[in-house]
C-alpha positions in Angstrom: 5.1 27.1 34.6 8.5 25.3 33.9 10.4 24.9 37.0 13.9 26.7 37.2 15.8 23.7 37.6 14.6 22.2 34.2 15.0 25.3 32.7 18.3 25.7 32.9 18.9 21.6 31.5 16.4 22.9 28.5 18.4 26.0 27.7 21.9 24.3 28.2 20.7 21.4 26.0 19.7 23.6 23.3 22.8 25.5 23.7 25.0 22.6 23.2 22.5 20.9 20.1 23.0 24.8 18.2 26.9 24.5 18.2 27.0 21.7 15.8 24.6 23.3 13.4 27.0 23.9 10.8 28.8 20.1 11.8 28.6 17.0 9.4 25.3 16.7 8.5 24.0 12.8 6.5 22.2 12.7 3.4 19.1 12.6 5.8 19.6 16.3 5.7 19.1 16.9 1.3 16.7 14.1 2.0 14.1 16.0 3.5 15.2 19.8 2.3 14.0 17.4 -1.1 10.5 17.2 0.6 10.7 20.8 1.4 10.5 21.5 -1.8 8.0 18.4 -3.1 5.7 19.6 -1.1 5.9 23.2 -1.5 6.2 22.9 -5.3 4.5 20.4 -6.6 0.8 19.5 -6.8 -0.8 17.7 -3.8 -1.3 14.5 -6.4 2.0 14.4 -7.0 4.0 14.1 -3.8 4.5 10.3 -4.3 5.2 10.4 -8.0 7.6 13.4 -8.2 11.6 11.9 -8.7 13.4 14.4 -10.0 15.9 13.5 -7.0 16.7 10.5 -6.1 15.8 11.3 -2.5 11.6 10.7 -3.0 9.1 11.3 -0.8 8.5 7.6 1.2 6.6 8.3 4.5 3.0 8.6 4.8 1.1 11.6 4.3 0.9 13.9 7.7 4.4 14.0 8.0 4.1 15.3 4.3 1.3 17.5 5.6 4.5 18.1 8.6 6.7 19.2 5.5 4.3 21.1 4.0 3.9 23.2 7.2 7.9 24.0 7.6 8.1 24.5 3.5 5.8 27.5 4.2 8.1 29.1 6.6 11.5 27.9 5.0 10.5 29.4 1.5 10.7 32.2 3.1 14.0 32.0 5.0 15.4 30.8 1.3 13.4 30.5 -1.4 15.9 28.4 -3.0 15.5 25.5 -0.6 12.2 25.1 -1.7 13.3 24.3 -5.6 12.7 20.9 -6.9 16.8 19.7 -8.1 18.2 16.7 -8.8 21.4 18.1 -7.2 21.7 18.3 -3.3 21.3 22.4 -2.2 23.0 23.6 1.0 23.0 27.2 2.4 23.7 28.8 5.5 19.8 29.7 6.2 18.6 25.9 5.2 21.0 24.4 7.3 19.7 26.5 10.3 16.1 26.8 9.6 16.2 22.3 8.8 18.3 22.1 12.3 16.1 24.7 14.5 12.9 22.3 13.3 14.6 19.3 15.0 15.2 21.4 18.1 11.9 22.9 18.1 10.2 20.0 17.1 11.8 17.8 19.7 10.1 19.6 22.8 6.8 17.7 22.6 8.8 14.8 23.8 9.8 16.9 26.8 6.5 17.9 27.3 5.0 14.4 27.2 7.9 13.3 29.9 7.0 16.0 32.0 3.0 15.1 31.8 3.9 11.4 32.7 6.2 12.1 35.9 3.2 14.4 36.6 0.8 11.7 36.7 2.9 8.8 37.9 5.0 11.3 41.1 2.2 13.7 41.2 3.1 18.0 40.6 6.9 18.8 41.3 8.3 19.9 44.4 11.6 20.0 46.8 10.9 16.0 47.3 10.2 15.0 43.7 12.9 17.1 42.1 15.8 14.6 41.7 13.2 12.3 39.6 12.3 15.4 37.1 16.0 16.4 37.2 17.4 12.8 35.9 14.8 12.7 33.3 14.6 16.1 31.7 18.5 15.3 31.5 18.4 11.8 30.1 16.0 12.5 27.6 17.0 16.1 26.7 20.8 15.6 26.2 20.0 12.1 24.8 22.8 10.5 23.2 21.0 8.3 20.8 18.6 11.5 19.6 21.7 13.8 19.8 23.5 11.9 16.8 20.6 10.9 15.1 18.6 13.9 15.2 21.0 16.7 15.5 24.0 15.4 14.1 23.0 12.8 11.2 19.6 14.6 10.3 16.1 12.7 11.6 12.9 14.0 13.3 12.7 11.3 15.8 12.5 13.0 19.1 9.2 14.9 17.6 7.6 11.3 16.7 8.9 10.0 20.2 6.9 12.4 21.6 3.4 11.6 20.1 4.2 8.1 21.1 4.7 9.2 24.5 1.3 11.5 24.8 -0.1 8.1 23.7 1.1 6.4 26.4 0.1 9.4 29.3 -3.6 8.7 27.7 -3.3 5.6 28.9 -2.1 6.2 32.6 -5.1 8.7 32.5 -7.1 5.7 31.7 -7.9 7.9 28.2 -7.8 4.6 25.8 -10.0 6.2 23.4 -7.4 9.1 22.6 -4.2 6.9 23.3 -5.4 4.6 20.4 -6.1 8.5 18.4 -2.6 9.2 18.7 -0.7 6.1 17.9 -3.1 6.2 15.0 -1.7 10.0 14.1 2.2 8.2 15.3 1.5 5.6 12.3 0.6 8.2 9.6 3.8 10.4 10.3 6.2 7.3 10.1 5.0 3.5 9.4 8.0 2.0 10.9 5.4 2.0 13.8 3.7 -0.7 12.4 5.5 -2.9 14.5 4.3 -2.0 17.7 0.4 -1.9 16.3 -0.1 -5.6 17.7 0.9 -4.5 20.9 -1.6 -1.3 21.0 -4.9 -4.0 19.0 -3.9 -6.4 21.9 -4.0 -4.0 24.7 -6.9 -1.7 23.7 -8.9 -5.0 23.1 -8.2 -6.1 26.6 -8.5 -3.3 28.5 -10.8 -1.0 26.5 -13.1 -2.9 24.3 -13.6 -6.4 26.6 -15.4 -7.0 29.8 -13.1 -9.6 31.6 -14.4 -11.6 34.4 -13.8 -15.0 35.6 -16.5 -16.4 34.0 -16.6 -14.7 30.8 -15.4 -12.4 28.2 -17.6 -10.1 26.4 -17.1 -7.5 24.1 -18.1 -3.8 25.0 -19.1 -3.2 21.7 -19.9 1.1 22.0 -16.2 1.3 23.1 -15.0 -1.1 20.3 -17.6 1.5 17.7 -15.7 4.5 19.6 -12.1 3.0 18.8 -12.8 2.0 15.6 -14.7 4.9 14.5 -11.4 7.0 15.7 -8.7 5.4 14.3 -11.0 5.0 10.9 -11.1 8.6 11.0 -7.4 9.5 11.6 -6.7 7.0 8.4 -8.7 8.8 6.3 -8.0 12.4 6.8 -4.9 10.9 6.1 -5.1 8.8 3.0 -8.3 9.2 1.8 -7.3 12.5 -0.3 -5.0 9.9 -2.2 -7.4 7.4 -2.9 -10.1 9.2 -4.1 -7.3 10.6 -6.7 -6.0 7.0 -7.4 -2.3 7.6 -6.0 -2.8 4.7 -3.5 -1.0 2.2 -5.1 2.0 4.6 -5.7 2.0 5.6 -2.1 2.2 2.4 -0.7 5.1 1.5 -3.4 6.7 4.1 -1.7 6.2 3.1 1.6 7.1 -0.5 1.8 9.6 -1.1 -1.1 10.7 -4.9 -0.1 13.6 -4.9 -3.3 15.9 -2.8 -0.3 17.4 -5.9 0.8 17.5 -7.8 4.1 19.6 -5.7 5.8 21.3 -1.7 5.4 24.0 -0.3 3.8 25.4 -0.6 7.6 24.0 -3.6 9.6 21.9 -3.4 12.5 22.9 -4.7 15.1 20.4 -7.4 15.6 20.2 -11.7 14.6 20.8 -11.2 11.1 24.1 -9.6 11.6 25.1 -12.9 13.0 23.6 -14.9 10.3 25.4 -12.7 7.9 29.0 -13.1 9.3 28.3 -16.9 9.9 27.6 -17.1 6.3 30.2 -15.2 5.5 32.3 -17.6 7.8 31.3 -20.2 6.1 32.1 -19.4 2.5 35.5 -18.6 3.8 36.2 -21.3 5.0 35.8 -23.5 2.5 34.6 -26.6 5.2 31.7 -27.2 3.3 31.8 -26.8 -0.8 29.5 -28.9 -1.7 26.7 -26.8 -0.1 28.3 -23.2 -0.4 28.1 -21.7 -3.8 31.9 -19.7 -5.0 29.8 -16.2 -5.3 26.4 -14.7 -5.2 24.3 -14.9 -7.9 22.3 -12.2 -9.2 18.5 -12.3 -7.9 17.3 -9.1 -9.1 18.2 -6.2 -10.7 19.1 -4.6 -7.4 21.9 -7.1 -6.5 24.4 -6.4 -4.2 27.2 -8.1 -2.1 26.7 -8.5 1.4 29.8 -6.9 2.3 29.5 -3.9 -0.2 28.0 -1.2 2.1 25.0 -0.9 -0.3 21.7 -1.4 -0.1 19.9 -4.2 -1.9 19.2 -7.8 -2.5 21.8 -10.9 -2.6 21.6 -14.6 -1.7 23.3 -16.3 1.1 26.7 -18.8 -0.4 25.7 -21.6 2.6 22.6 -20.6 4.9 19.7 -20.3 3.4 18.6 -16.7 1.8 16.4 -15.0 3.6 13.4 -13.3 2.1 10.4 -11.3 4.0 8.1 -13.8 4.9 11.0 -15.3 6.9 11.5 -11.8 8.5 7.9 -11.3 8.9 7.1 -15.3 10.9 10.2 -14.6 13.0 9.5 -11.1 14.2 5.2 -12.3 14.9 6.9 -15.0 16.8 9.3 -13.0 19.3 6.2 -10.3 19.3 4.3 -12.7 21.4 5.6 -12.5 24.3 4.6 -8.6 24.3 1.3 -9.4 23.2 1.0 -11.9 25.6 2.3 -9.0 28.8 -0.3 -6.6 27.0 -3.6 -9.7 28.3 -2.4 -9.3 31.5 -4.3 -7.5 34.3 -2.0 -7.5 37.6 -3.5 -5.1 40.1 -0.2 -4.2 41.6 0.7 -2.2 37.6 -1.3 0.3 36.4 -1.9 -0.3 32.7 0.0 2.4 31.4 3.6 0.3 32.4 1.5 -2.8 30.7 2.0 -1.0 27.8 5.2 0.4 28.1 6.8 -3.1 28.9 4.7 -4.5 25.8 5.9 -1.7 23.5 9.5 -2.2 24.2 9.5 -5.9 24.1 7.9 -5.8 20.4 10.3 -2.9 19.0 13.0 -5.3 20.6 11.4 -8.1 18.6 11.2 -6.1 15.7 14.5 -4.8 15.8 16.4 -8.0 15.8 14.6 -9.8 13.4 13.0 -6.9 11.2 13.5 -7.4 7.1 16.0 -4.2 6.2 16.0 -2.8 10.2 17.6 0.8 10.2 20.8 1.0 12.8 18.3 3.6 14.3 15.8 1.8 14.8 17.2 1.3 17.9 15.6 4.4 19.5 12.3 2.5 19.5 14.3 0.3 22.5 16.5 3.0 24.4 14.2 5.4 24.9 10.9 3.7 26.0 13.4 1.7 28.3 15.1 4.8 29.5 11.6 6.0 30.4 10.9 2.4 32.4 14.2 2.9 33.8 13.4 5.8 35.8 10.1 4.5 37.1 11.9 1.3 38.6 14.9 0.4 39.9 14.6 -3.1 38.8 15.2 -2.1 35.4 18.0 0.5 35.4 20.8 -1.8 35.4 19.6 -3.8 32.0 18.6 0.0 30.9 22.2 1.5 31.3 23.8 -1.9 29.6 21.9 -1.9 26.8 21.4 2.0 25.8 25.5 1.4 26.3 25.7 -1.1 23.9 22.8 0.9 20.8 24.4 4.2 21.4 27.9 2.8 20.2 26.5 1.1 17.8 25.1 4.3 16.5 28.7 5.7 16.2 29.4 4.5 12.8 26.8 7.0 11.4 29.4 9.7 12.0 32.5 9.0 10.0 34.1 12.7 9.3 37.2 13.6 11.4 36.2 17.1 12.5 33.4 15.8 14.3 35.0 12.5 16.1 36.2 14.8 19.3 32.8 16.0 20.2 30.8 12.7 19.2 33.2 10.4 20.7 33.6 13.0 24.1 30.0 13.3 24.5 29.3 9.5 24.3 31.5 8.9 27.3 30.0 11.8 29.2 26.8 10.8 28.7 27.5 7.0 29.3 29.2 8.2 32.5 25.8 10.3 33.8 23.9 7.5 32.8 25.4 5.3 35.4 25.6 8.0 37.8 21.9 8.8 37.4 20.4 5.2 36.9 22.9 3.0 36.8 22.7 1.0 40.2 20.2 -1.7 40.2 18.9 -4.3 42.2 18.5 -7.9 41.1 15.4 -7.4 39.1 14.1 -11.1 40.1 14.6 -12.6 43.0 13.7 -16.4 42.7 14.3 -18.7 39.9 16.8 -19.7 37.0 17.6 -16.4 36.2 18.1 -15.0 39.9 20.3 -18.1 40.8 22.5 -17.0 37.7 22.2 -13.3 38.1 25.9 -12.3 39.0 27.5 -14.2 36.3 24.9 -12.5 33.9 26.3 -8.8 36.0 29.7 -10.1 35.4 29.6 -11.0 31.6 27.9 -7.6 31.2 30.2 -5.9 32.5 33.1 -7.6 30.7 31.2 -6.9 27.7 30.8 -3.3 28.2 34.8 -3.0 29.0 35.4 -4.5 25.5 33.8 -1.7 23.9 37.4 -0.2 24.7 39.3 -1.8 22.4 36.5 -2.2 20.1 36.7 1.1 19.4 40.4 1.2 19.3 40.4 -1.4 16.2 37.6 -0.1 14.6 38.3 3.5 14.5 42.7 3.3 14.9 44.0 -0.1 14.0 42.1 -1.1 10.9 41.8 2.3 8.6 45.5 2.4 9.9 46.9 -0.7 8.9 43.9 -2.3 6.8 42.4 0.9 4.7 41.0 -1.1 2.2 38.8 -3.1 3.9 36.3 -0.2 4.5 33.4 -2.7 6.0 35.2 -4.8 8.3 35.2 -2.2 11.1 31.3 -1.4 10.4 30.9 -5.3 10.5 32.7 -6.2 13.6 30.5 -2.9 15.2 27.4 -5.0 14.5 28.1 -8.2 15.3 29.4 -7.0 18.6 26.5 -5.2 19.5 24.2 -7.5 18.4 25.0 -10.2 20.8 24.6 -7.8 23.7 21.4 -6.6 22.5 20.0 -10.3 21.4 21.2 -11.6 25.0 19.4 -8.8 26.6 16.2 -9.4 25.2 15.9 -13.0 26.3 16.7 -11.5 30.2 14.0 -8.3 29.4 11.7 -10.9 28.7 12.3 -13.5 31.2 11.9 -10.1 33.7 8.4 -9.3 32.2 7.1 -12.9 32.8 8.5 -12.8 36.6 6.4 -9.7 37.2 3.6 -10.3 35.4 2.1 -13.9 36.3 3.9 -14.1 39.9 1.7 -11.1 41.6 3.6 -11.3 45.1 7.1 -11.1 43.7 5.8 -8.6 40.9 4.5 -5.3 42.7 6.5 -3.6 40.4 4.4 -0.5 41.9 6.7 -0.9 44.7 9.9 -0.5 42.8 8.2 2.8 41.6 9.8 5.8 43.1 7.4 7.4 45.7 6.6 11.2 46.7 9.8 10.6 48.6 12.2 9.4 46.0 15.0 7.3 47.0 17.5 8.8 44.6 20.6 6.9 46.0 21.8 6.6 42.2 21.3 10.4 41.5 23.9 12.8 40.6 20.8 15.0 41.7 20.5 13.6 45.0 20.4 16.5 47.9 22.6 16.5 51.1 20.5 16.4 54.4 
């Protein structure tokens, strides 16, 4: 039964999600009313070959089996949203049924929240509440999800949830079915694929292998078991399409590498700042011999860096990057994860193992990914949000950098009507965000990075503050006075942002390493909020 108090956050969370249906809605939304309609009225061998729109089907197959599902029902809501058009179609009935899914959708991440405070806090009562309270609200008015999601048009908070039932399995020392539903996660959306090392590394050590001090050997039933499973969930999945030969369009589909280093807007992550030093560079002219005057063409998908489109073009004076550069950076800044995941401290349980390892390698992956999305940055905030709550130690790094992803997910909503809300509800949620978690002690205590820990607090904090006028010049000053150049504002969003984020993930990892290898300074168990939570940092926090 769903406690009262969580209730109410559900409902009121739903309530405010359902008065922006009819809001600004991305080309995310025609993008998958298109696959509505591929999958409803085409043939099964066709859903990675139809293009009648430009919007084609490009993630793997059960989240076309997902579309399949909701095609049944929204053919009936409006028949017309399940017609195959070149042209974008928008009703009244498919913009409510396509928003209701997300909604709808979204509560098996709630439900996998609510199973892992069960296990980690044990059943809720009086005691336990504040902890339930701060993170049904951080997770079910989530900023990040709320403009994503429910705003631009994405199912993330649904695939967030399988990740997180994957995760519970492994706090119930399940492996067998945690490694069974990452492999389902990875056949709704391969942009997983990142954080696969991490789940080989970890089920290897602490399912399949027999560690002792003397010797490693391998379990070989449990590796069969794994093996056998994942195979299985791979092949319900794909095997249809390569029995009928369509394997080599679906994986054209999936991993198209002519999209260009980075996205129409730049993540915020390393390559931002090797764009705009680049850029820089060319400007100013210090160096002609080794700067070329403009790009040349490399294929037919050319672009200019600075267009605001998606595809190839060359560097004028760095080197251009290509994805095997992407690909030996983001294996080498996934190490460290891997490396966390080996670990066997028996002061942490292996589920925050994993946790820690999963949010160091989407960090990894995020900053020096080959054509990152902006939203990929979800893959960070919310498994940290999640740590966050567990541990004090954490909360602080937590509320700095969701601070710092959620505005630079503000860009994705550019229309006027809808600045008010976005821009209102970004401060409000920033603001219970800090009230909630957003006290923190010193999360090591010896060391370089303790002895340097309050300049670190201090630079943070001055970085946060320039957010302010940030978002003064970016959304006032430069359309005002400067209207023409459109991807200045979007640049200077990124670049910003991307130093926060880039210095944060040298201090997450540092963090990880003090834990890990130094057991009596680790007992991060310790930081973990007990049956009698200390919720001096809760807006939820009761009176005596």
């Amino acid at each position: 039964m769903v406690p009262y108090s969580t209730l109410l956050i559900l409902i009121a969370a739903v309530a405010f999600k359902s008065l922006l249906f009819t809001a600004y809605h991305s080309t995310d939304f025609e993008v998958h009313r298109n696959w509505l309609a591929i999958t409803h009225s085409t043939k099964f061998s066709q859903w990675y070959t139809e293009a009648t729109s430009i919007w084609t089907f490009d993630y793997p197959p059960f989240f076309a089996y997902f579309e399949f599902l909701l095609a049944q029902i929204g053919n009936k809501v409006d028949p017309n949203m399940t017609f195959i058009s070149a042209e974008p179609y928008v009703s009244p009935g498919t913009v409510y049924f396509q928003r209701i899914t997300v909604i709808v959708s979204e509560l098996l991440l709630l439900h996998s929240i609510s199973k892992l405070l069960t296990i980690v806090f044990g059943p809720l009562d009086e005691k336990k509440e504040p902890i339930y309270l701060t993170a049904f609200s951080l997770f079910a008015f989530n900023f990040g999800l709320f403009i994503v999601d429910h705003v631009h048009f994405q199912y993330n908070g649904f695939l967030f949830g399988i990740l997180f039932i994957s995760i519970v399995k492994t706090f119930q020392t399940d492996y067998l079915w945690s490694g069974f539903w990452f492999a389902v996660l990875l056949n709704f959306k391969h942009t997983f694929l990142y954080l696969a090392p991490v789940y080989f590394v970890f089920m290897l050590s602490h399912y399949c292998l027999n560690r002792d001090s003397l010797s490693i050997k391998v379990k070989w039933n449990h590796l069969l078991a794994m093996g056998s499973l994942v195979c299985s969930v791979f092949a319900f999945s794909i095997g249809p399409f390569i029995l009928m030969g369509k394997l080599p369009d679906l994986l054209s589909r999936l991993f198209p590498f002519n999209r260009g280093l980075c996205h129409t807007y730049w993540a915020p992550n390393f390559w931002a700042l090797y764009n705009l030093a680049d850029k820089a560079l060319s400007v100013s002219g210090l160096f002609p011999n080794y700067c070329s005057k403009e790009s040349q063409e490399v294929s037919y998908n050319h672009v200019s860096m600075t267009s605001g489109l998606t595809g190839n073009y060359q560097h004028l004076c760095l080197p251009t990057i290509r994805p095997i550069h992407t690909a030996f950076l983001t294996v080498a800044y996934i190490m460290p994860g891997l490396a966390i995941c080996t670990v066997r401290n028996t002061s942490i349980k292996s589920g925050f193992t994993l946790i820690l390892s999963i949010v160091s390698a989407a960090w990894a992956s995020f900053l020096f990914g080959w054509h990152v999305h902006e939203k990929a940055v979800l893959v960070i905030t919310l498994p940290l949000t999640l740590l966050a709550i567990v541990s004090r130690r954490l909360r602080g790094l937590c509320f700095y950098v969701t601070t710092i992803a959620h505005f630079s997910l503000l860009p994705l909503i550019f229309t006027s009507n809808e600045q008010p809300v976005i821009l209102s509800f970004f401060l409000l949620y920033t603001l219970v965000q800090y009230l909630l978690l957003g006290r923190s002690s010193t999360p090591v205590s010896k060391g370089f990075l303790a002895k340097y820990w309050p300049h670190l607090t201090v630079l943070g904090k001055m970085h946060l503050l320039g957010l302010i006028p940030l978002l003064f010049i970016t959304r006032i000053a430069l359309p005002l006075f400067y209207p023409r150049l459109e991807f200045l504002p979007l640049m200077m969003v990124s670049v910003y942002c991307a130093v926060g984020l880039i210095v944060s993930f040298f201090i997450y990892t540092w963090i990880n390493f003090s834990w890990m290898w130094d057991e009596k300074v680790a007992k991060l168990e310790e930081e973990i909020e007990n049956a009698d939570y200390n919720a001096k940092a809760s807006f939820f926090k009761k009176n005596d």
